[in-house]
C-alpha positions as a printed Julia matrix, in Angstrom:
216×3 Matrix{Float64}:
  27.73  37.37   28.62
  31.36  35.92   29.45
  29.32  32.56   29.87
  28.11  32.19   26.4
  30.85  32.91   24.86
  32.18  29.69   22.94
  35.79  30.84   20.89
  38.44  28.24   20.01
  42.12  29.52   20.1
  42.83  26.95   17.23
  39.9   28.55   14.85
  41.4   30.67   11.86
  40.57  34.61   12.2
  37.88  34.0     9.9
  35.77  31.36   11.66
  36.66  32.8    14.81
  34.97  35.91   13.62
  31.56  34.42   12.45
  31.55  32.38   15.81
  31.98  35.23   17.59
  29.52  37.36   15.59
  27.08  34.54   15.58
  26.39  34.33   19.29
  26.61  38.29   19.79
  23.99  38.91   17.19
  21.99  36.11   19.2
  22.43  37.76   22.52
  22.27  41.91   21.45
  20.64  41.71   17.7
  22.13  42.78   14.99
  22.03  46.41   14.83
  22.99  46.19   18.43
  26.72  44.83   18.06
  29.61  46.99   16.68
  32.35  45.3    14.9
  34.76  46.28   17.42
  32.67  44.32   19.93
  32.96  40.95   18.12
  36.76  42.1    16.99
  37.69  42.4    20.67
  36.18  39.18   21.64
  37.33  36.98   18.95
  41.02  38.53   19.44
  41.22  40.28   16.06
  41.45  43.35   14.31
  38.75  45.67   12.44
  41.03  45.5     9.23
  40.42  41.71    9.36
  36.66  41.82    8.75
  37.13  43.66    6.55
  39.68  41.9     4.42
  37.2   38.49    5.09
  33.54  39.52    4.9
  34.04  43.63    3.66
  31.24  44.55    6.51
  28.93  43.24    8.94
  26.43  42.76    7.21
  28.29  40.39    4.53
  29.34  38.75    8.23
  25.65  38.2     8.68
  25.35  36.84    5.34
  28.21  34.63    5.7
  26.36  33.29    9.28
  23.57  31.98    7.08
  25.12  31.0     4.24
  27.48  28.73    5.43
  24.7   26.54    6.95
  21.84  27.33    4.58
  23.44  27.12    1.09
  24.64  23.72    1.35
  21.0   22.18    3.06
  19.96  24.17   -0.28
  21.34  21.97   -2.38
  20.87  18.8    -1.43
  16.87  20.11   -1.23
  16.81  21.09   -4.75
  18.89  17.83   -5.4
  16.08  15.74   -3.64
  13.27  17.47   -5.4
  14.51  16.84   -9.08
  15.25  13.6    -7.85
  11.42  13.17   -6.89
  10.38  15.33   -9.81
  12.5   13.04  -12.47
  10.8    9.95  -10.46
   7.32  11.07  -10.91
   7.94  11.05  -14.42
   5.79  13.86  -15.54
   2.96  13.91  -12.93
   3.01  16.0   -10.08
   5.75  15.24   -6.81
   3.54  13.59   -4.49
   3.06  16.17   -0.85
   5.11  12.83    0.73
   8.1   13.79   -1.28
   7.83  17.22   -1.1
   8.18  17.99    2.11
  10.38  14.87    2.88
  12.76  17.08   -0.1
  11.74  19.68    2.1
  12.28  18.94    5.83
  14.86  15.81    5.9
  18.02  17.72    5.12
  17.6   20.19    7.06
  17.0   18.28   10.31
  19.65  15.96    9.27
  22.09  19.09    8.7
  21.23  21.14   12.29
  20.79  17.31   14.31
  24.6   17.51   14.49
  25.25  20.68   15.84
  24.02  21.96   19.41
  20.71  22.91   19.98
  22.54  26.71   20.94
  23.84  26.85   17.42
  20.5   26.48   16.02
  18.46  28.01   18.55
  21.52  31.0    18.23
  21.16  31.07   14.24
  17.28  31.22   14.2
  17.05  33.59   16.92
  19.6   35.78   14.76
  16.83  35.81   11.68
  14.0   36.13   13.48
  15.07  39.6    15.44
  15.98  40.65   11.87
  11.95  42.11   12.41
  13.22  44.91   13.7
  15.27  45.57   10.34
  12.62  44.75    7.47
  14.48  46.0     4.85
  17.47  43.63    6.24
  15.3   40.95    6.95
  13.64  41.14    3.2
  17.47  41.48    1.67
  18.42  38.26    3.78
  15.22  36.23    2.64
  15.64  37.11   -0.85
  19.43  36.07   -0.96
  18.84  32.8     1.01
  15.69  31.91    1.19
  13.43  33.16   -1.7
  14.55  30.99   -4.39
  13.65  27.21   -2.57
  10.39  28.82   -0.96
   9.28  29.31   -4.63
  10.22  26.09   -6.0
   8.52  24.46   -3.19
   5.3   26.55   -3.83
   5.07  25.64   -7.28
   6.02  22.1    -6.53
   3.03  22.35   -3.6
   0.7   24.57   -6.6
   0.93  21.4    -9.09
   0.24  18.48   -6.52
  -2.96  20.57   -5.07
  -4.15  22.45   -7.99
  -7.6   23.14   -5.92
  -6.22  25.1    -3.36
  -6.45  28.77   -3.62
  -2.74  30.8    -3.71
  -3.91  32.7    -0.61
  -4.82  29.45    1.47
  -1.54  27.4    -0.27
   0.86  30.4     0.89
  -1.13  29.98    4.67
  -0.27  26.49    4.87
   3.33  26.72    4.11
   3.71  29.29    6.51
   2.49  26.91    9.16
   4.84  24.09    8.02
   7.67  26.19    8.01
   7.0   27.41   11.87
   6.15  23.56   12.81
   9.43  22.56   11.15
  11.43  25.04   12.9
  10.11  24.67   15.91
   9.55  20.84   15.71
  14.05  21.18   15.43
  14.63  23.77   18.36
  12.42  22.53   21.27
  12.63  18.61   20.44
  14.36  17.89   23.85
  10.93  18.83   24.97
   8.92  15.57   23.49
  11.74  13.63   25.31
  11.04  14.78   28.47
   7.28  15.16   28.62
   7.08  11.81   27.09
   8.89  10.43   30.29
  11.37   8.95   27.35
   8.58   7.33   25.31
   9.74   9.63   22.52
  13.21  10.04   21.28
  14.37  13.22   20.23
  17.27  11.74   18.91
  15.38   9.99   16.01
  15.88  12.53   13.65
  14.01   9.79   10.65
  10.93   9.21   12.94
  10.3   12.82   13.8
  10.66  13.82   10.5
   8.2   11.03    9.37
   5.76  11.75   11.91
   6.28  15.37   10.7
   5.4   15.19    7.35
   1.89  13.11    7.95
   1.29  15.61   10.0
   1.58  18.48    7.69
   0.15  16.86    4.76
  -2.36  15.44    6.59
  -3.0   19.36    6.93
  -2.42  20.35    3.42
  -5.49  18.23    2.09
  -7.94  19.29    4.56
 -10.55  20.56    3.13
């Protein structure tokens, strides 16, 4: 365990904390680690998570929002953009899911494939927690994932809710796993692809998924 463990002396308490927390709730789950645990390894005290997050779970909350709220933004900020564009029709599927997928690649590209892998991880062994997992999706998560849908509802009006709920579920999985294991194109490719171009992944990506999305 002492080899994952990534803390910086010069962080504040608080990041220190959430750094801490983030790659022990990757490596044990959340239920798993105490908050004396991540106290003791980020060099603090119990009365400081406290004062910063009130409880581990608002620590957990904290994890994701940091990251998620602002790629939120600048989504919804695309999508009006596209929406004010299309001047009345429907968002094209092009635009939705470049609104969609290009922040957030260009958001996690920056940051090390253990922070992502770390973060996702974190949310996905919230399984074994539904009611956790449900409170976490609904605070972070719920909000854009309807948008999109009803963005997704107006551009394909023929597809059934059942089958359009189905296919979003498969481009969220193929976005989050196009992010985490793109090292892997690079080298079975033998270097013909680049992992590093976040643009042409995401472009190849979305033709892909739309592609997809009109199938009949």
């Amino acid at each position: 365990m002492e080899a994952n463990k990534v803390i910086d002396e010069q962080l504040d308490t608080r990041d220190r904390l959430l750094n801490t927390a983030l790659w022990l709730f990757a490596e044990q789950g959340f239920k798993a680690t105490s908050l004396r645990q991540i106290t003791q390894e980020a060099g603090a005290n119990v009365a400081s998570v406290n004062y910063h997050f009130g409880s581990k779970k608002e620590m957990l909350n904290e994890l994701i929002r940091r990251r998620v709220e602002p790629l939120n933004k600048r989504r919804f900020a695309l999508l009006e953009k596209y929406r004010i564009e299309a001047a009345g029709q429907p968002i094209t599927l092009e635009k939705i899911f470049e609104a969609f997928f290009l922040p957030f690649f260009q958001s996690v590209a920056p940051y090390t494939d253990k922070d992502t892998m770390d973060l996702i991880h974190i949310i996905e062994r919230l399984t074994e927690q539904p009611t956790l997992r449900q409170a976490v999706y609904d605070e972070h998560f719920k909000k854009l994932s309807i948008t999109i849908l009803e963005a997704l509802s107006e551009t394909l009006p023929e597809l059934e809710p059942a089958e359009l709920h189905w296919r979003f579920h498969f481009s969220v999985t193929l976005m989050l796993s196009s992010m985490s294991t793109r090292q892997r194109v690079g080298n079975s490719s033998k270097g013909l692809c680049a992992p590093e171009d976040i643009e042409g992944m995401v472009a190849r990506l979305i033709q892909f998924i739309c592609a997809g999305f009109r199938a009949k």
